[in-house]
C-alpha positions in Angstrom: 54.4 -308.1 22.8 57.2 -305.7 22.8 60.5 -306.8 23.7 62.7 -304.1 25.3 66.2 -303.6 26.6 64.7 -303.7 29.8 62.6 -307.2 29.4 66.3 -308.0 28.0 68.3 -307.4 31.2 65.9 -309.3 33.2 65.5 -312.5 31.6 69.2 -312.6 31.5 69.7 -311.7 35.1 67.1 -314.5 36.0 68.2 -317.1 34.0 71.4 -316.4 35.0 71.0 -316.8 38.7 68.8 -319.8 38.1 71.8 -321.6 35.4 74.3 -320.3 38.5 72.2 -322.6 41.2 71.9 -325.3 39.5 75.3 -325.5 38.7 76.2 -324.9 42.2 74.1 -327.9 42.7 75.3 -330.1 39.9 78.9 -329.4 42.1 77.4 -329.9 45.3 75.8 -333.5 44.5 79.2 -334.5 42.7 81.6 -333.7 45.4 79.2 -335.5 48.1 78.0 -338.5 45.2 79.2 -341.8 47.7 81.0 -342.8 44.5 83.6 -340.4 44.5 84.6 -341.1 48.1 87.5 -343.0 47.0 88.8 -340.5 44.0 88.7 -337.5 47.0 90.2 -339.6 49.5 92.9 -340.7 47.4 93.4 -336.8 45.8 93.8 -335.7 49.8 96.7 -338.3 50.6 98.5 -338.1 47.3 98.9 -334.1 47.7 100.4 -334.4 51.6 102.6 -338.0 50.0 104.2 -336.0 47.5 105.6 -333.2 49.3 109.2 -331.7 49.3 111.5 -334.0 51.8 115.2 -332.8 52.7 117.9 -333.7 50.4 120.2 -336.3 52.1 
């Protein structure tokens, strides 16, 4: 079997898409994991409780 430039660029391209999926996966499950609720939840209020208030 002979392995090109060609044979190459395809194996890359395809094992790219396919590494790119299931990382987009691996992200997917962890953001909506039920365990992790409480780490988002608390990330959401602690950004809108620390915000810029007038000087008195």
């Amino acid at each position: 079997m002979n392995i090109d430039h060609h044979m190459l660029v395809g194996f890359a391209k395809s094992f790219g898409l396919f590494y790119l999926l299931a990382m987009a996966a691996a992200a997917l499950l962890y953001a909506c994991w039920p365990a992790n609720k409480k780490r988002f939840d608390k990330a959401a209020r602690d950004i809108i409780e620390d915000e810029d208030k007038p000087w008195r």
